[in-house]
C-alpha positions in Angstrom: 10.7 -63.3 -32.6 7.7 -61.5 -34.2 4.5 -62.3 -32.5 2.2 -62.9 -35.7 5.4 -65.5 -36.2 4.9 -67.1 -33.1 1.5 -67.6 -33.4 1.7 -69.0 -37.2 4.0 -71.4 -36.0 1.9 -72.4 -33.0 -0.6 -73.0 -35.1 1.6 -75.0 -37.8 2.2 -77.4 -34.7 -1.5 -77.8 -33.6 -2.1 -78.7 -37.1 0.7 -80.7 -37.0 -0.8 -83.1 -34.1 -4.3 -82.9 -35.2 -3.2 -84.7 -38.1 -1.5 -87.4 -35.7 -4.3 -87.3 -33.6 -2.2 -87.1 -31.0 -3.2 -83.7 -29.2 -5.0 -85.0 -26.1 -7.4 -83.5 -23.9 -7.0 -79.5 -23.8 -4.9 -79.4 -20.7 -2.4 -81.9 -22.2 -2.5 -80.2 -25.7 -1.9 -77.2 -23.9 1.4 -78.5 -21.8 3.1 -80.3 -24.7 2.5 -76.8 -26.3 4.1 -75.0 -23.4 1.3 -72.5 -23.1 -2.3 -71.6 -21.0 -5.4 -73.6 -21.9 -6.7 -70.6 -22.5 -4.3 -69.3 -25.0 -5.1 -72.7 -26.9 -8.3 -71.9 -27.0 -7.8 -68.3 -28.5 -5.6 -70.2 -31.1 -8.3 -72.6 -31.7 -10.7 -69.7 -32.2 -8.3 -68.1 -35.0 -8.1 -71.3 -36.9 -12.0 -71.5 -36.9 -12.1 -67.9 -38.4 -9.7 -69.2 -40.6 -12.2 -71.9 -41.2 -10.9 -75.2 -39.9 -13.6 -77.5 -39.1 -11.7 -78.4 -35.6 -13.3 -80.2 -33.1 -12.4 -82.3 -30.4 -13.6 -85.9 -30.3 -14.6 -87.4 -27.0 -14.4 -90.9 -28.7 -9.8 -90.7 -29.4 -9.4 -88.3 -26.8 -8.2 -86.2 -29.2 -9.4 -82.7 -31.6 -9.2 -83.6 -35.4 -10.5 -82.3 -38.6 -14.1 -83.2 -38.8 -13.1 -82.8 -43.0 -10.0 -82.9 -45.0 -8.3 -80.0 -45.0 -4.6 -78.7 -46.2 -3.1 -75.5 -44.1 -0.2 -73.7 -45.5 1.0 -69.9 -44.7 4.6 -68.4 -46.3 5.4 -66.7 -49.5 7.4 -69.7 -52.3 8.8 -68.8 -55.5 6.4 -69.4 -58.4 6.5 -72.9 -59.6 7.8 -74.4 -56.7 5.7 -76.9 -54.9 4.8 -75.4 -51.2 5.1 -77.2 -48.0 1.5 -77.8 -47.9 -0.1 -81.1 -46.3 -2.0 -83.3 -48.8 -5.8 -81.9 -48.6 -7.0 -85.5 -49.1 -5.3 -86.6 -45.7 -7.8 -86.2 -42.7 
């Protein structure tokens, strides 16, 4: 699988369980991702240049969106609704 792929869809998932708040501490983030704490944190890096406002909070154990925000990525046909979360959902 393409690499760029790989890492869109890595970062679909951490999305994914930042919504849920259900990501951890980085070490268990990292092993229910299968991958390095340190690749997480180059994947956390891209979505801040991307500008997610991700942080983790010591408070739920957990990194969430310190704002709303919707993340989406793939081409739809013109008129279709995209995949995209609800921007209003934290």
């Amino acid at each position: 699988m393409n690499i760029m792929l790989k890492q869109i869809q890595l970062i679909e998932r951490i999305d994914q369980l930042i919504r849920l708040q259900a990501t951890g501490s980085p070490i268990e983030l990292a092993a229910k991702l299968g991958i390095s704490k340190t690749k997480l944190y180059r994947t956390l890096c891209i979505m801040k240049e991307l500008d997610a406002p991700v942080e983790f909070d010591t408070l739920t154990q957990s990194f969430v969106y310190s704002e709303p925000v919707g993340f989406t990525f793939g081409f739809y046909k013109k008129g279709q609704k995209t995949n995209s979360i609800n921007p209003s959902m934290g």
